[in-house]
N, C-alpha and C positions, 0 to 999 in steps of 0.2 A: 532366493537369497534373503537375507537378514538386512534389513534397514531398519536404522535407530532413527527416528523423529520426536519432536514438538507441536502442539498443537495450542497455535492461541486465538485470543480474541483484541485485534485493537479495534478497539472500538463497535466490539460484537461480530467482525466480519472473520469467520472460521478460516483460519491460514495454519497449512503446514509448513513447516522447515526444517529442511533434512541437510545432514553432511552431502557440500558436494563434492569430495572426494568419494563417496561411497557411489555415485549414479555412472553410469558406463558412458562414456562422450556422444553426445547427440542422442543422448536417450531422455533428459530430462523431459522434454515435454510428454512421454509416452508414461515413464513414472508420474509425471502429474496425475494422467488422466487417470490412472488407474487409484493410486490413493487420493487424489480426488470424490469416488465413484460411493454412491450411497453404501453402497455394501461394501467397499473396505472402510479408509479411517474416515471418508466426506470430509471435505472443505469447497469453502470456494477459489482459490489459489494455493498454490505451492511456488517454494522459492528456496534455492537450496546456498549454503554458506558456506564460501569460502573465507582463506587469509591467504592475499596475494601481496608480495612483496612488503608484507606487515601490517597492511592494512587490512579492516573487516572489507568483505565484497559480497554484496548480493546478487543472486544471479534468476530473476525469473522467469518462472514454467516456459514463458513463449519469449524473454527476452524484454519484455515488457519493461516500461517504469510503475511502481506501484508506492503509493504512499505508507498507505495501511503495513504494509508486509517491509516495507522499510523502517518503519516505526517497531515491527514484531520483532524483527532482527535487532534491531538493537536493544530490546529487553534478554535476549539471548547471549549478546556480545560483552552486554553491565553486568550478567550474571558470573561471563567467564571471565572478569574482571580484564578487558580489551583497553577499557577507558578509564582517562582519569579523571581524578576526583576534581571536582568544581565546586567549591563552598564545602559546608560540612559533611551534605548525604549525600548529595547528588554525583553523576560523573557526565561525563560527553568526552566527543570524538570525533573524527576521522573515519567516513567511509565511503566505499563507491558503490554504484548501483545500477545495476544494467538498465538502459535507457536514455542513460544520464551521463552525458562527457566527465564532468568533474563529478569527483569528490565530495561529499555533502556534509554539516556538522548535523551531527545527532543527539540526543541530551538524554539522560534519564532519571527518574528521583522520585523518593515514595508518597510526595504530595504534588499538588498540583502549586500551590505559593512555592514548593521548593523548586520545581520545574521551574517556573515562571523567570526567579532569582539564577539559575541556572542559564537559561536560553538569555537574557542580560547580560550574563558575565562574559558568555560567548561572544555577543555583539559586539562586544565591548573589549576583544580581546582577547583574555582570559586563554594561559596557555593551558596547550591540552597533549603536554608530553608528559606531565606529572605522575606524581603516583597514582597507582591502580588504588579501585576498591572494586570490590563485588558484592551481589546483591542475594539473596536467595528465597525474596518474597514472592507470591504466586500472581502480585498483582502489584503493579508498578505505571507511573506513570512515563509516555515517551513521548517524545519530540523530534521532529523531522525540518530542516530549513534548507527548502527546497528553490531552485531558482526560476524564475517565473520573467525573466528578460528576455527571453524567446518565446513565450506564448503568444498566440495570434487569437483574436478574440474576431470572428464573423457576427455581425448581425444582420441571418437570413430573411427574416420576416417577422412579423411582429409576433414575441411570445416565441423564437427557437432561435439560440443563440450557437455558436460552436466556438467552443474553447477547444485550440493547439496546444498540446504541451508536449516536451518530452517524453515521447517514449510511450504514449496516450491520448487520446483525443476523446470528448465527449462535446454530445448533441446536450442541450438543456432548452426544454417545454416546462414553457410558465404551464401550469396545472391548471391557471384559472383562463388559458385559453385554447390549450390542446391540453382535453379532462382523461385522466387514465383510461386507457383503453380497458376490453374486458379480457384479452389475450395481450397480453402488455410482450410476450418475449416473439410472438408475430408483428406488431406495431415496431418495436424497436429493430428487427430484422429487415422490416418494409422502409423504414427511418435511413440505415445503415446504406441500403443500397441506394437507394434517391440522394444519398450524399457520395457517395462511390468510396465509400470509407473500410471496404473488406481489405481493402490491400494495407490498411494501419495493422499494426505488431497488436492492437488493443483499441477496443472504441466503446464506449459506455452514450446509452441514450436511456437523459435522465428527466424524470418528471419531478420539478420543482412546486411545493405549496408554500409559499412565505420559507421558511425557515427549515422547514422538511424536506428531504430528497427522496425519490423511489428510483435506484439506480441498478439501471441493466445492462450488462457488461460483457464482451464477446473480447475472447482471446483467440487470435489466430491460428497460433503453432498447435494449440490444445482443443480446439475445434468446440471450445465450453463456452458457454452462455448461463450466466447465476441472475436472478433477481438478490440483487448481493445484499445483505444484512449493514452494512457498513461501506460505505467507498472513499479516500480519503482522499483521491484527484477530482472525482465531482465534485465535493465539498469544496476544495482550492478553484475548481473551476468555478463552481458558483459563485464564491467572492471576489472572483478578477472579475467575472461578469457584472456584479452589481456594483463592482470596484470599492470595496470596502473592506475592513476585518469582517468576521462570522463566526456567530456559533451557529453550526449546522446541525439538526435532529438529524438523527440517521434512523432506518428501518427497525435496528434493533433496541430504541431508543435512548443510545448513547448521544453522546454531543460531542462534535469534534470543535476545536475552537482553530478560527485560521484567523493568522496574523499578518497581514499585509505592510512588508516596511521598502518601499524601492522595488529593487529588483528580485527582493525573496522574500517566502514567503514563512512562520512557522508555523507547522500542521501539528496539531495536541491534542492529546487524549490518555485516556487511561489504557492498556493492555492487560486482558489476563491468562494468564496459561491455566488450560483444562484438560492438559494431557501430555503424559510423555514416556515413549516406552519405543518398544521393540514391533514391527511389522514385519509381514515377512510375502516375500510376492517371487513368484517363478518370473526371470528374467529371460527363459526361453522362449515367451509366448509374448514378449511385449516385445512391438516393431515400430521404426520410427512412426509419428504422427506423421499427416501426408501435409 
């Protein structure tokens, strides 16, 4: 069969997104893994997009919440002009996101001062049934205000902390007291189980240096493990952990910036799209994930 996708970058972390109207029910995680796979399109997630009841919905690979891929979605949804306009360039919205009970606002805008002005106006109100505008740039910035009044923050021992969030869970190792390993996706599998964390939808064990993350990620339903280039729920986990805003260096040395205000949180950075076209996969041979 013919599947049309998108491939971007928020924040350097390789994410597809496909119509899912186009994936056959309960087959998405098996399409993940496949256009996942170095030898079709590689990524490190897949997440496919609907409009349900009017609203944008994300829906990912394993049912997951994901930050990053929430953020890509909606440089997809400002392009097909979903949202409205918020100040002069900018627009935001309305969306929901597997993981996540409610509804989330999303923001997008071709600076990071017009973001900023944007994700404000939203705080503060700012309706978002207005006029459309659309975007058609390859590289935009987006924003995700995500809620963080359910997280549960453990502190196991000194130097591993474990942040609960919807839809996700991740371990965080202070670097300067559990020092990367030299098989990092064995250490974090060994990590995974000593916290009995297989039965999470997603669980990331992340090695923190100051401001840096090295974040390794295990998705259930998709049986994937990425030393992920970008992760935008460690990043928010690491700053519930040190309980502060953050700019977080990421692997692929973007910078996600997280905003700490109450009970939410916004997650920002830039997005780029590197790809968009037509793939094509035999749906014969692909069976559910186990």
């Amino acid at each position: 069969m013919r599947l049309t996708f998108s491939k971007l970058l928020p924040g350097g972390n390789p994410t597809i997104l496909i119509p899912g109207e186009d994936v056959p029910e309960g087959l998405l995680p098996a399409f993940a893994a496949r256009l996942m796979h170095p030898l079709h399109v590689g990524a490190e997630q897949v997440g496919a997009l609907f409009v349900k009841d009017g609203m944008p919905h994300l829906e990912m690979m394993g049912g997951e919440f994901c930050v990053n891929a929430s953020r890509a979605a909606a440089f997809e949804w400002a392009e097909r002009g979903l949202f409205a306009r918020v100040g002069e360039t900018a627009v935001a919205g309305m969306a929901s996101v597997s993981g996540l009970r409610e509804p989330i606002p999303v923001a997008v805008a071709p600076t990071q001062k017009e973001l900023r002005a944007c994700r404000e106006a939203v705080d503060a109100g700012a309706p978002l049934d207005g006029p459309a505008a659309a975007f058609s740039e390859s590289s935009l910035f987006c924003a995700a205000r995500i809620p963080v009044g359910d997280a549960r923050i453990e502190r196991l021992e000194p130097g591993k902390t474990l942040v609960r969030l919807p839809g996700i869970c991740h371990v965080l190792l202070d670097a300067a007291v559990h020092p990367l390993p030299g098989d990092l996706f064995a250490a974090a599998s060994l990590e995974r189980a000593r916290l009995h964390l297989d039965a999470e939808p997603a669980a990331g064990v992340i090695w923190c240096d100051g401001p840096a993350i090295s974040p390794v990620v295990w998705v259930a339903a998709t049986e994937s493990t990425h030393l992920e280039t970008a992760c935008g729920s460690a990043s928010l986990a690491l700053a519930l952990a040190r309980g502060g805003s953050s700019s977080v260096l990421q692997p692929s040395g973007e910078i996600l910036d997280i905003d700490l205000a109450g009970e939410a949180a916004w997650v920002s950075g830039r997005v780029d799209r590197i790809a968009r076209g037509e793939t094509w996969m035999d749906a014969s041979e692909i069976t559910p994930c186990n």
